[in-house]
MDAnalysis code that builds the backbone (N, CA, C; Angstrom):
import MDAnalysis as mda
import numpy as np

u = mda.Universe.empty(672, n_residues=224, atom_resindex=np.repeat(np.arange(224), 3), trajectory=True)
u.add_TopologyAttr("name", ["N", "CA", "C"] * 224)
u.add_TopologyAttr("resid", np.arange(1, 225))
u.add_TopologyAttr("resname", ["UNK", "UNK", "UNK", "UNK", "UNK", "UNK", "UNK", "UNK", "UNK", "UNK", "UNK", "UNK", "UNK", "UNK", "UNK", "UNK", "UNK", "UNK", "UNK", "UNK", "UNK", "UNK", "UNK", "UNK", "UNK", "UNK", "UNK", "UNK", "UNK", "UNK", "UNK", "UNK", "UNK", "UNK", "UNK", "UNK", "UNK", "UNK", "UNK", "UNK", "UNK", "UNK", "UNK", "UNK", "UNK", "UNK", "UNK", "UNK", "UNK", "UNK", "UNK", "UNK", "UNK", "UNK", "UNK", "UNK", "UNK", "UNK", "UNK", "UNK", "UNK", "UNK", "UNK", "UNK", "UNK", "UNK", "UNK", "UNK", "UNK", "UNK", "UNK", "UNK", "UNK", "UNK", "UNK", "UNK", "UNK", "UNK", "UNK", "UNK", "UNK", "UNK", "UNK", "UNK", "UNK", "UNK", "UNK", "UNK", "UNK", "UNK", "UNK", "UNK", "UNK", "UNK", "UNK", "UNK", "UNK", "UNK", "UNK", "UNK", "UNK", "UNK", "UNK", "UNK", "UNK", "UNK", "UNK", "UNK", "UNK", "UNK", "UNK", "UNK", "UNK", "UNK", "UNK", "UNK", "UNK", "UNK", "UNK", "UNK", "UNK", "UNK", "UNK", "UNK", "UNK", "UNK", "UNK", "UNK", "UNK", "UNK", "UNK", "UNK", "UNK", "UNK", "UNK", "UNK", "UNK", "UNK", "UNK", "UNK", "UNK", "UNK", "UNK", "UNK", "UNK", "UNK", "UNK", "UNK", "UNK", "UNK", "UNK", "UNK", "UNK", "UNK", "UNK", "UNK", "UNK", "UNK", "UNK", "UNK", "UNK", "UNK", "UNK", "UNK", "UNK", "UNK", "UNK", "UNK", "UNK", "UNK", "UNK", "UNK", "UNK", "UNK", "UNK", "UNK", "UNK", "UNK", "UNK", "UNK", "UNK", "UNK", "UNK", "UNK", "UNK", "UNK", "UNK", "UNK", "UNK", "UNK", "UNK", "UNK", "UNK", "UNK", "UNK", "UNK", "UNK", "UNK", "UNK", "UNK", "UNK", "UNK", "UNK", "UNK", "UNK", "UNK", "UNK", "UNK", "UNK", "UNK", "UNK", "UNK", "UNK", "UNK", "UNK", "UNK", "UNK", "UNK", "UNK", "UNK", "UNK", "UNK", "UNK", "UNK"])
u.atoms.positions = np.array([
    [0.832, -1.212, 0.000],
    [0.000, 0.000, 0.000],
    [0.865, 1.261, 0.000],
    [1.726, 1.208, 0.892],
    [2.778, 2.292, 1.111],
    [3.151, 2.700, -0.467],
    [3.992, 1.722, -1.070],
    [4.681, 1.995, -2.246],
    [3.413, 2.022, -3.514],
    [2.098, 2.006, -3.588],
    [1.662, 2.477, -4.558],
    [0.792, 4.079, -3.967],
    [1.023, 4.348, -2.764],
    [1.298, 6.079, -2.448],
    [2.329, 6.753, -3.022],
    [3.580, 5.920, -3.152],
    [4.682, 6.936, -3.178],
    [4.550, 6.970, -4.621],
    [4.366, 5.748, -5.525],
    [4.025, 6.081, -6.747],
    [2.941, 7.077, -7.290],
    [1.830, 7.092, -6.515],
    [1.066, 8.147, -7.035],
    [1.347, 9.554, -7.031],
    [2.018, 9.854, -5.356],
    [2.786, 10.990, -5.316],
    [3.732, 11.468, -6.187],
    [4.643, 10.450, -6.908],
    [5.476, 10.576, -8.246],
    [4.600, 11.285, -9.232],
    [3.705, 10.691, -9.332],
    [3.011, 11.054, -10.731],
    [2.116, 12.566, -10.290],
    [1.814, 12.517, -9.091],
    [1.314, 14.203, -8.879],
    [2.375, 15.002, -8.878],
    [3.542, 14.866, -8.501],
    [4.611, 15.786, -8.300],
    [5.485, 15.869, -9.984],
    [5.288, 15.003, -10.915],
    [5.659, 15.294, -12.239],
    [4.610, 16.280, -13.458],
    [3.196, 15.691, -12.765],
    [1.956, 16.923, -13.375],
    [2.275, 17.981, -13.093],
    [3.130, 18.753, -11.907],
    [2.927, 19.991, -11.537],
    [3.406, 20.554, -11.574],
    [4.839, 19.756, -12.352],
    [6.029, 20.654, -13.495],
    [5.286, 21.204, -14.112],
    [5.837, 22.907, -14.220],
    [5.165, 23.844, -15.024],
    [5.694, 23.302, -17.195],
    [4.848, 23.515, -17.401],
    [4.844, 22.509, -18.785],
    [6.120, 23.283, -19.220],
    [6.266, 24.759, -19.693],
    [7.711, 25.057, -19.992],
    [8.712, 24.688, -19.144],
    [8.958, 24.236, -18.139],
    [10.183, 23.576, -17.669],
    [10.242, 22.557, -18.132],
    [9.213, 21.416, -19.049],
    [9.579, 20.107, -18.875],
    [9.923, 20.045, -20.788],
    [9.266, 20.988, -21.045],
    [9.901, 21.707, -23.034],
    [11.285, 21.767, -22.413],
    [11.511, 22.510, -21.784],
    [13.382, 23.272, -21.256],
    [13.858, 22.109, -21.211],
    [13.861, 20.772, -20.533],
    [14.428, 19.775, -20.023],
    [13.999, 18.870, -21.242],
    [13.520, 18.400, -21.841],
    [13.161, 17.988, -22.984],
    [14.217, 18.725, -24.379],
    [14.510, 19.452, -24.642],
    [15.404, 20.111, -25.455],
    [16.694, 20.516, -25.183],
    [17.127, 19.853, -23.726],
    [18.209, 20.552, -22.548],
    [19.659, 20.054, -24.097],
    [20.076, 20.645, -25.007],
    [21.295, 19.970, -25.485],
    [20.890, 20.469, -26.975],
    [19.784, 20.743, -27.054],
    [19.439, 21.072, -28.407],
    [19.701, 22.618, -28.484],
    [19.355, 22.772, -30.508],
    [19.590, 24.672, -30.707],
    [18.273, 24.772, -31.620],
    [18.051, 25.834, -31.525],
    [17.527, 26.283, -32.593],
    [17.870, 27.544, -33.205],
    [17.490, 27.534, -34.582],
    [18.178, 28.249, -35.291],
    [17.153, 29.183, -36.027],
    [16.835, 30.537, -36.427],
    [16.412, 31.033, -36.850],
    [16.945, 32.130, -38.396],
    [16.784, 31.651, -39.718],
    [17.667, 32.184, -40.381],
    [16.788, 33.262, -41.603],
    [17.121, 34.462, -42.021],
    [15.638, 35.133, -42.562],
    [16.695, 35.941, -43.547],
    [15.696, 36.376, -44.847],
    [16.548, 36.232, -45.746],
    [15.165, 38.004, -46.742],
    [15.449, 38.815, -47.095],
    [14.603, 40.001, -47.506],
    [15.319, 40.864, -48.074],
    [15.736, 41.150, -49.679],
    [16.308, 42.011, -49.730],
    [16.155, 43.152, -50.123],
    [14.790, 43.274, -49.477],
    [14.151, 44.730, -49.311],
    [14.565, 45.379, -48.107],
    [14.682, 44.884, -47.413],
    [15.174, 45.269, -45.974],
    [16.440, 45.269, -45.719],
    [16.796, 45.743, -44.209],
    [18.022, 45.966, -44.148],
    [18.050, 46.184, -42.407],
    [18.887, 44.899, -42.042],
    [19.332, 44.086, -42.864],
    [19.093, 43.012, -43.855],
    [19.489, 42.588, -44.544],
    [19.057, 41.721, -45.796],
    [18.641, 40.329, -44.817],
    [19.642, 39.873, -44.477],
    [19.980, 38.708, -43.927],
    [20.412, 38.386, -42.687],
    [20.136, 37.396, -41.510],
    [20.460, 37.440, -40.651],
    [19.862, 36.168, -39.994],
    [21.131, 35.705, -39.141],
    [20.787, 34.241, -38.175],
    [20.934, 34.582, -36.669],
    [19.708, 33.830, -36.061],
    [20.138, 33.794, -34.645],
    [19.914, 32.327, -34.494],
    [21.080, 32.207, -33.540],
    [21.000, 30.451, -32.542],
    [20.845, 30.965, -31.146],
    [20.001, 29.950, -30.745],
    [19.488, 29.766, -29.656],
    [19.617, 28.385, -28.829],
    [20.354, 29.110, -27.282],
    [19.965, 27.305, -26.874],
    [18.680, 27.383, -25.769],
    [18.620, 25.766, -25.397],
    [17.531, 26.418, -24.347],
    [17.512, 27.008, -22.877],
    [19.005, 27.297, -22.728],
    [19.086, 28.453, -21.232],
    [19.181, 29.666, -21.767],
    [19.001, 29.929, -22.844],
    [18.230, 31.325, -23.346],
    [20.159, 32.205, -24.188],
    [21.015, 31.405, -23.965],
    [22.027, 31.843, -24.690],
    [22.182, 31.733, -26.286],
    [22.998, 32.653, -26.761],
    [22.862, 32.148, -28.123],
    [23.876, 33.205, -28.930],
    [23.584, 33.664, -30.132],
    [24.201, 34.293, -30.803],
    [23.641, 35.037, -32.082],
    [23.659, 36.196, -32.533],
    [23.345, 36.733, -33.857],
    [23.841, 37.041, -34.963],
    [23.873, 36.987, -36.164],
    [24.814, 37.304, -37.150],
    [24.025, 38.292, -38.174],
    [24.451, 39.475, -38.390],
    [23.199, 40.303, -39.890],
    [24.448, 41.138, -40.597],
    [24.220, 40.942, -41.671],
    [24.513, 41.404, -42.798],
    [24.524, 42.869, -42.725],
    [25.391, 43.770, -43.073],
    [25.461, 44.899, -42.498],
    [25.141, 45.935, -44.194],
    [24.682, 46.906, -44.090],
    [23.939, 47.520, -44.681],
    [23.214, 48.920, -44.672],
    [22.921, 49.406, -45.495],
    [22.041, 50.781, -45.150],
    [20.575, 50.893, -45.157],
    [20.476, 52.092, -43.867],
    [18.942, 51.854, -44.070],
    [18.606, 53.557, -44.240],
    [17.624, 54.351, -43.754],
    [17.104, 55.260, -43.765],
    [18.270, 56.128, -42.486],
    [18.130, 55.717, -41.440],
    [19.150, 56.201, -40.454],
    [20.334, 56.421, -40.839],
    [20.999, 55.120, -41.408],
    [22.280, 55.722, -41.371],
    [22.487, 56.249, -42.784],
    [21.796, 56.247, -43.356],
    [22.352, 57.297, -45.015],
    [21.639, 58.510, -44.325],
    [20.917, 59.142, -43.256],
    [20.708, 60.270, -43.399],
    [21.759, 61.158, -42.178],
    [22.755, 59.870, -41.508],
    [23.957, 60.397, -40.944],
    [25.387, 59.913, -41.555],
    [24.789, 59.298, -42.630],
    [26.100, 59.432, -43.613],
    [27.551, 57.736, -42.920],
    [26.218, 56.759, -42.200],
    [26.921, 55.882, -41.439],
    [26.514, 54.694, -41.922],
    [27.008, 53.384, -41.488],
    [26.128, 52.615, -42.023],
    [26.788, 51.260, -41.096],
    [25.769, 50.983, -40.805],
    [26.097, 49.380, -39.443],
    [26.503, 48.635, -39.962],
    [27.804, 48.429, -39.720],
    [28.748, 47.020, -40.071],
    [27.978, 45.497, -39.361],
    [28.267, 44.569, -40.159],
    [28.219, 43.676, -40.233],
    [27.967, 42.957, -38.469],
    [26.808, 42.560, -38.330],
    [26.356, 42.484, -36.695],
    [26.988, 41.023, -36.275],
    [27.543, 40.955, -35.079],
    [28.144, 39.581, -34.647],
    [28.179, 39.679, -33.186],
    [27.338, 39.158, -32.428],
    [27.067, 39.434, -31.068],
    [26.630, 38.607, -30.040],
    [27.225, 38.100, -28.690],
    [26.669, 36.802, -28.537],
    [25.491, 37.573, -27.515],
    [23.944, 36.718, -27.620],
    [22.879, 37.482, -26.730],
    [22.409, 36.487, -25.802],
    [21.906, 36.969, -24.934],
    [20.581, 36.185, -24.094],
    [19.322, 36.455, -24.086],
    [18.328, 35.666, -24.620],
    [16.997, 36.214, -24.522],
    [15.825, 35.443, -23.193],
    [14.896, 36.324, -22.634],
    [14.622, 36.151, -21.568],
    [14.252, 34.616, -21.635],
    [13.772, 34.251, -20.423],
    [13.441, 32.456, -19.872],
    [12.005, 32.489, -20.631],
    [11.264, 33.848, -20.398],
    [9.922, 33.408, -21.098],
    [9.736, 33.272, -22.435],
    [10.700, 33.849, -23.267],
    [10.638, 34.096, -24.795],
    [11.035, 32.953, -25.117],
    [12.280, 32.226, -24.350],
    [12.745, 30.920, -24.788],
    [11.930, 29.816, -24.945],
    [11.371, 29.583, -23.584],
    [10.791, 28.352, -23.391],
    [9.466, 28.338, -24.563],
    [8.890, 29.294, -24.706],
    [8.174, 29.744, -25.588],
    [8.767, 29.324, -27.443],
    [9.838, 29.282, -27.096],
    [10.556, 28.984, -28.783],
    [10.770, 27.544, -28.989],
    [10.966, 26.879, -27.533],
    [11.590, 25.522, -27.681],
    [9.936, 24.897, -27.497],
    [8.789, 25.465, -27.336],
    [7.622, 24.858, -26.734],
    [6.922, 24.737, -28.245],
    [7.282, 25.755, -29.324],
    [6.384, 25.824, -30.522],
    [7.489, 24.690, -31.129],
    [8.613, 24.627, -31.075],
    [9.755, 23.693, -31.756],
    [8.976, 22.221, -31.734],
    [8.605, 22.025, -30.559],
    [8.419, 20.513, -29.883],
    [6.854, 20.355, -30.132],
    [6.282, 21.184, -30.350],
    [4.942, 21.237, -30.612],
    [4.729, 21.098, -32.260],
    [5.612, 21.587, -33.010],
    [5.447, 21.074, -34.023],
    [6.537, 20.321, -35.033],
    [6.610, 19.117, -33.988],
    [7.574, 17.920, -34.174],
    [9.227, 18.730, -34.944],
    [9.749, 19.593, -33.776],
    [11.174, 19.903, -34.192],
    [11.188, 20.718, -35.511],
    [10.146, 21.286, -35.898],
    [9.814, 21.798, -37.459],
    [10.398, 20.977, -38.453],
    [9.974, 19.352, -38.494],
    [10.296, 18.758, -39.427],
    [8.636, 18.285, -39.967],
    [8.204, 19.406, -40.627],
    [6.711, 19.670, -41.451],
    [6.920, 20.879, -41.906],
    [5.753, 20.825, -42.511],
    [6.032, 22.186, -43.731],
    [5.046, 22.782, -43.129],
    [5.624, 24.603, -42.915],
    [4.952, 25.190, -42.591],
    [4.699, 26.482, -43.432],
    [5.183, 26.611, -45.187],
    [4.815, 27.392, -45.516],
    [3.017, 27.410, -46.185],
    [2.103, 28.316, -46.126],
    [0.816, 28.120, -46.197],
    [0.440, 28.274, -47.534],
    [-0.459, 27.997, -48.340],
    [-0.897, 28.222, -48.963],
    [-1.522, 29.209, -49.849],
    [-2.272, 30.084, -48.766],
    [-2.399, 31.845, -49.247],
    [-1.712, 32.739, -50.089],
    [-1.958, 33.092, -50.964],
    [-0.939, 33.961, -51.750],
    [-0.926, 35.159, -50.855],
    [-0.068, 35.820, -50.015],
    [0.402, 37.166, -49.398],
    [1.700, 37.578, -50.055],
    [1.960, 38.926, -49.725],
    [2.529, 39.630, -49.888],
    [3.956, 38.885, -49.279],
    [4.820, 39.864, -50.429],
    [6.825, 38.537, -49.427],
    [7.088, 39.873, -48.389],
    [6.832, 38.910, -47.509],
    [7.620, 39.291, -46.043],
    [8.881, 39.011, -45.970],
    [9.544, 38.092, -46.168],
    [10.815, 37.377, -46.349],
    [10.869, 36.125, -45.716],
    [12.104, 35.470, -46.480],
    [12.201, 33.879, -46.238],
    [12.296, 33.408, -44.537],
    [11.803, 32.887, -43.812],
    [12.270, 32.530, -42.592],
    [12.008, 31.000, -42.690],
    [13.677, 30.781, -41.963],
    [13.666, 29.249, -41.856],
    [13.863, 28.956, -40.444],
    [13.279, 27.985, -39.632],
    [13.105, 27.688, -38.460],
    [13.810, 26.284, -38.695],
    [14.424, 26.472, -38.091],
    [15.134, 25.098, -37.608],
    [15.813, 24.655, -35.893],
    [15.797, 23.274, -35.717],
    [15.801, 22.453, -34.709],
    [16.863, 21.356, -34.671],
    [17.857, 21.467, -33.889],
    [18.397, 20.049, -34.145],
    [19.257, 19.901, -32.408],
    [18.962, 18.510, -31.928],
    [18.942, 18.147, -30.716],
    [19.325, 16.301, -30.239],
    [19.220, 16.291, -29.248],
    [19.002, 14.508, -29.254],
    [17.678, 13.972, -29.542],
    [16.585, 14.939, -29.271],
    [14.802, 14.428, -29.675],
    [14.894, 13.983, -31.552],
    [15.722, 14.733, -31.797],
    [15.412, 14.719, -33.374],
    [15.915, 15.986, -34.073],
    [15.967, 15.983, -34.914],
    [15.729, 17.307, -35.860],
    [14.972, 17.514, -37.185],
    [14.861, 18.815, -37.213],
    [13.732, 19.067, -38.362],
    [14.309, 20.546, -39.131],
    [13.710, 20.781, -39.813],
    [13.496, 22.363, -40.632],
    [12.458, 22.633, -41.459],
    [11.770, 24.210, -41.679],
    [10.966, 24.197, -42.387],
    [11.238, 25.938, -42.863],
    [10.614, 26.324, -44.032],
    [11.185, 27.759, -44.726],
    [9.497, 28.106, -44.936],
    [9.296, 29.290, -44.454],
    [7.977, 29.998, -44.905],
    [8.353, 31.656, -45.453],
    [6.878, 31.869, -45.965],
    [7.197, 33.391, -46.128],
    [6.080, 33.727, -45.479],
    [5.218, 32.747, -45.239],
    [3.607, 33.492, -44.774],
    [3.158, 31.861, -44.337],
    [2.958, 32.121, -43.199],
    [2.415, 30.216, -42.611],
    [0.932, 30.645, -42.270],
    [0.107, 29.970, -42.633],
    [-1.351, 29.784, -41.894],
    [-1.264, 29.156, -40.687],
    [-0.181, 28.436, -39.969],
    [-0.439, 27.688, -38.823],
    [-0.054, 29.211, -38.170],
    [-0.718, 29.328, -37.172],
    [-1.034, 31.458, -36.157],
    [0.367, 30.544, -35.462],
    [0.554, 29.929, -34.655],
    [1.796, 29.971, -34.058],
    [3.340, 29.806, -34.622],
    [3.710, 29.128, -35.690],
    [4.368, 29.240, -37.192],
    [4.536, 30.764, -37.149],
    [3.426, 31.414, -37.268],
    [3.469, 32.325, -38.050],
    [3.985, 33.752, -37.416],
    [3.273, 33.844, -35.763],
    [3.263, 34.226, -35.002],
    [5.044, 34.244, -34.241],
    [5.780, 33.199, -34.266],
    [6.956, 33.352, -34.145],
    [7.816, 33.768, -34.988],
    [7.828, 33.449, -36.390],
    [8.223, 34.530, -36.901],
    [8.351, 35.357, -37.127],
    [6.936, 36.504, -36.890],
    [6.871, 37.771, -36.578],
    [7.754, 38.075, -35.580],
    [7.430, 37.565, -34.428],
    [7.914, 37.866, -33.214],
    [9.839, 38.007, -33.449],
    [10.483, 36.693, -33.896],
    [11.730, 37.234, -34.392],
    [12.085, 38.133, -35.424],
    [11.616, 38.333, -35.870],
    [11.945, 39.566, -36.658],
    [11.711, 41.126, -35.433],
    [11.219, 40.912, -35.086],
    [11.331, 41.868, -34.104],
    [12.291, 42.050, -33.198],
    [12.921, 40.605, -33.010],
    [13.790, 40.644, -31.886],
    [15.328, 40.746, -33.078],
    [15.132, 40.972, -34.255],
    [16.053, 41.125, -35.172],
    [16.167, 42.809, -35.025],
    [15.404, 42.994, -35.525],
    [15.218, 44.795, -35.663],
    [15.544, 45.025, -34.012],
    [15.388, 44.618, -33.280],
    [15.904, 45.044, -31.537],
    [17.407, 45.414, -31.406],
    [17.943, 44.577, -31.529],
    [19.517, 44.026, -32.218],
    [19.906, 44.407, -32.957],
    [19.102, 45.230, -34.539],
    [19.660, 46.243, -35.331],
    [19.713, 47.478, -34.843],
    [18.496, 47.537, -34.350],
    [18.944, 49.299, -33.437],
    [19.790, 49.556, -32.234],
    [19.708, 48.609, -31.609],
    [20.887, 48.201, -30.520],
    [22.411, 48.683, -30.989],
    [22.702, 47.920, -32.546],
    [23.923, 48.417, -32.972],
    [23.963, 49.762, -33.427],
    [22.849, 50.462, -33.665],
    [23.081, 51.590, -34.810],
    [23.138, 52.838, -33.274],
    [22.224, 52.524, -32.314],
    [22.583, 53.125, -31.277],
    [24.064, 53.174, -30.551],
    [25.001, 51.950, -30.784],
    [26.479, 52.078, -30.295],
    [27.244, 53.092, -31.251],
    [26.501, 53.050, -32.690],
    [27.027, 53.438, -33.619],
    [26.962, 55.018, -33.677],
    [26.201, 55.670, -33.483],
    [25.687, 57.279, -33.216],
    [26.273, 57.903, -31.834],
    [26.071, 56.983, -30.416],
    [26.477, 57.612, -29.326],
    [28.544, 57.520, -29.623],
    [28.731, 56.969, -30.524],
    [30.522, 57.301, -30.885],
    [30.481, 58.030, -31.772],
    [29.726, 58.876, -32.901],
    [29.812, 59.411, -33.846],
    [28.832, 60.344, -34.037],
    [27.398, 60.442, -33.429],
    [26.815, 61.394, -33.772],
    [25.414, 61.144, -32.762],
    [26.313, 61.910, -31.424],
    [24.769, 62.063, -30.211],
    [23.859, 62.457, -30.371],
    [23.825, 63.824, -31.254],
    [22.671, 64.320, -31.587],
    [21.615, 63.804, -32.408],
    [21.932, 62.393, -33.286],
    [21.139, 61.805, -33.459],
    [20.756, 60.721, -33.327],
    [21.006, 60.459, -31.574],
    [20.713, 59.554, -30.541],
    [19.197, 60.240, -30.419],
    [18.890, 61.045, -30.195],
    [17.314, 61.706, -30.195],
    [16.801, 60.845, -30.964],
    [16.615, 61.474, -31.968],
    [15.504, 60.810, -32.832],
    [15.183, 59.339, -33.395],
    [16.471, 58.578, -32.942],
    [16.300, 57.579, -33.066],
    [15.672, 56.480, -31.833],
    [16.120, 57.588, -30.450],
    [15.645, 56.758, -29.710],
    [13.808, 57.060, -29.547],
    [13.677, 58.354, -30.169],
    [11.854, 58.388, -30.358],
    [11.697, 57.054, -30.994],
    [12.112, 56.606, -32.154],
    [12.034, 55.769, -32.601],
    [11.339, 54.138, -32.151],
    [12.923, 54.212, -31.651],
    [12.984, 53.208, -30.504],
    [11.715, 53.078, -29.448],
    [11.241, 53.918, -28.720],
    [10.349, 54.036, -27.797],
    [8.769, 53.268, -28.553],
    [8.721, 54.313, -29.699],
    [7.560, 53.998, -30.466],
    [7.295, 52.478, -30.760],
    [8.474, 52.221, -31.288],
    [8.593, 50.508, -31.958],
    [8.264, 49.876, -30.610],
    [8.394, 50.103, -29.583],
    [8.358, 49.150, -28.126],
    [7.286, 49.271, -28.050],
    [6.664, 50.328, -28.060],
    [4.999, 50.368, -27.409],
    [4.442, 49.466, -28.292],
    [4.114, 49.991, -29.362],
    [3.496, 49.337, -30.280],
    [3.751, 47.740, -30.930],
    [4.914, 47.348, -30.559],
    [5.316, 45.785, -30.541],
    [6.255, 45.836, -31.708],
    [6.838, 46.858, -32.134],
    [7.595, 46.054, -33.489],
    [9.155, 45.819, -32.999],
    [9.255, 45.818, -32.028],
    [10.329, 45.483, -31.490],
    [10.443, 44.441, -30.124],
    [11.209, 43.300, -30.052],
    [10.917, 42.611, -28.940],
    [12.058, 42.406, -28.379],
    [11.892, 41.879, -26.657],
    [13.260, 41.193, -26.465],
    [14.091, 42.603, -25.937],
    [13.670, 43.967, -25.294],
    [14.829, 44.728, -25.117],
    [15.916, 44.025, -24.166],
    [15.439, 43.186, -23.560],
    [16.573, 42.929, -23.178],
    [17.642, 42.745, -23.672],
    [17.592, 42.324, -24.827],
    [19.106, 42.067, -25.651],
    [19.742, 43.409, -25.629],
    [19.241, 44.408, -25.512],
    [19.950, 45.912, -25.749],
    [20.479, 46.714, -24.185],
    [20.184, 45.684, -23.193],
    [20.491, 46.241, -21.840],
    [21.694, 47.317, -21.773],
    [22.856, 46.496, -22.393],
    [23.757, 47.683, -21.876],
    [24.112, 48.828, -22.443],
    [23.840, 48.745, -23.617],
    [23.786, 50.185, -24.221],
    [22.740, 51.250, -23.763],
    [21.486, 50.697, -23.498],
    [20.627, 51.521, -22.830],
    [20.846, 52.043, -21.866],
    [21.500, 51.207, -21.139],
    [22.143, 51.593, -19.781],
    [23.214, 52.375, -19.303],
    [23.794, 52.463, -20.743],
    [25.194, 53.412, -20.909],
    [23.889, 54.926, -21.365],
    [23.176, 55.005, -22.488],
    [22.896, 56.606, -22.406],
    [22.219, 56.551, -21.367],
    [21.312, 55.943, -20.356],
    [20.688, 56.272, -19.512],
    [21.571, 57.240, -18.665],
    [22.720, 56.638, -18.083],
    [24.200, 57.377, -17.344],
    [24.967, 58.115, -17.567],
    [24.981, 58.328, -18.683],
    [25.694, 59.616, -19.707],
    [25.516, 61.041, -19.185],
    [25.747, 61.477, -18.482],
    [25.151, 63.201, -18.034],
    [25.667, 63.816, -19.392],
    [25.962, 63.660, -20.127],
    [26.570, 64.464, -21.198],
    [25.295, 64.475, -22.781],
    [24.425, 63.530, -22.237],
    [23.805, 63.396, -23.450],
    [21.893, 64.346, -23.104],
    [21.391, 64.209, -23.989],
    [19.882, 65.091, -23.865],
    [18.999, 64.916, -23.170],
    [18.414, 65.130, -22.635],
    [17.990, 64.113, -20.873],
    [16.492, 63.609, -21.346],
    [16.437, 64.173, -22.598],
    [15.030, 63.387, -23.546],
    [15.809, 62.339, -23.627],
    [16.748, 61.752, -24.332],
    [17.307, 60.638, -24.303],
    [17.735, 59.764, -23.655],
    [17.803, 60.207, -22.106],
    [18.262, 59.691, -20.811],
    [17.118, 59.390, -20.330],
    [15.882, 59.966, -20.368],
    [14.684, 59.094, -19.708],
    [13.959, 58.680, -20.629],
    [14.217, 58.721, -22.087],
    [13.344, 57.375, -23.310],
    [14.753, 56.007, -22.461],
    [15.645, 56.387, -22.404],
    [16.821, 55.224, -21.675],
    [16.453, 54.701, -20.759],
    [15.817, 55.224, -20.036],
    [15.560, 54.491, -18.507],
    [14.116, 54.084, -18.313],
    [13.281, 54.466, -19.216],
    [11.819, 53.928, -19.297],
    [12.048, 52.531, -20.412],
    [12.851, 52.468, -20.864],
    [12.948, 51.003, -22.091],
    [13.501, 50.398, -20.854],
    [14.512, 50.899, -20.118],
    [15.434, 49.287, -19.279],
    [13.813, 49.269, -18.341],
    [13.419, 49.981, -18.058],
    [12.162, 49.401, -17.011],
    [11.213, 48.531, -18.163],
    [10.812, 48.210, -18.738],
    [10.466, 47.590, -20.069],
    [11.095, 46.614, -20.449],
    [11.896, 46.652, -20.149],
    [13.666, 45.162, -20.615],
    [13.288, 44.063, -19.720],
    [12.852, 45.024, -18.182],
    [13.485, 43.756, -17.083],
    [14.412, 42.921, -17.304],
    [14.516, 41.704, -16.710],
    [15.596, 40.961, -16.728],
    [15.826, 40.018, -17.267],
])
């Protein structure tokens, strides 16, 4: 009697793993890879890896956009290792595993407009998979890709901001309106990846104190 208590207790105390910890531990060794490809945009191209303690790395193609041709600059080639928060992760490795390691096709059917190529890929001890969309009908497919691209453009302004506060403060302003706007409204995700630069104009007494508190209202927005 004793030992089919302790067994049941097993099995209540494994239900009550919160389901993203048991995705986290389930993928504990695996990456995923996110690789997007537009050469309307700018940057053109760009990969992030991800593992599942939220470490990883970015790579983008460096290029001009509206900002820096109108300061005469232009963001070199991005190479940066990041961390993105525990909730965004588990969230990446939970749609991975949910739709078998993205080894299915998830581009949709719909004729839309080109957003650009995004390829989701997975590879681990569970298995591995890949799949390339430009427009997925599956909302969570689809929905994460949006979402990285956002956390792409986070990471592009991140650099173009290191890039201005060494070369041209004064148009740390207007870019960080920018910046602010894109946060509210969602086209930007993930500030955390931009912590320390934010954190450098926040401290700056030398810079526009419009720019020092759009700085310190994003790190309250970043959290941790």
């Amino acid at each position: 009697m004793k030992s089919i208590l302790l067994a049941l207790a097993a099995i209540v105390t494994i239900a009550a793993v919160p389901c993203a910890t048991r995705v986290q531990a389930a993928a504990q060794g695996g990456v995923f890879t996110a690789d997007f490809t537009n050469p309307q945009l700018s940057p053109s191209h760009w990969v992030l890896t991800l593992r599942s303690d939220g470490t990883g790395h970015f790579h983008a193609d460096g290029g001009d956009d509206a900002a820096t041709k109108m300061t005469k600059m232009q963001v070199a080639d991005e190479d940066r290792d990041i961390r993105l928060s525990k909730g965004y992760t588990a969230q990446i490795f939970a749609t991975a595993q949910q739709h078998n390691w993205f080894n299915e096709k998830c581009e949709g059917r719909a004729k839309v407009a080109f957003q650009g190529w995004k390829k989701l890929s997975y590879s681990g001890p569970e298995g591995q998979g890949s799949c390339t969309f430009n427009y997925s009908q599956d909302k969570q497919i689809q929905a994460l890709g949006e979402s990285l691209m956002g956390v792409a453009e986070t990471l592009h302004e991140g650099a173009k901001l290191e890039l201005l506060l060494q070369h041209d403060r004064l148009g740390l302003d207007r870019e960080m309106e920018f910046i602010s706007d894109s946060a509210k409204d969602g086209r930007l995700r993930e500030l955390v990846t931009i912590r320390d630069i934010l954190q450098r104009l926040a401290d700056d007494d030398e810079l526009l104190e419009r720019v020092r508190k759009r700085a310190r209202n994003l790190l309250e927005k970043a959290g941790s």
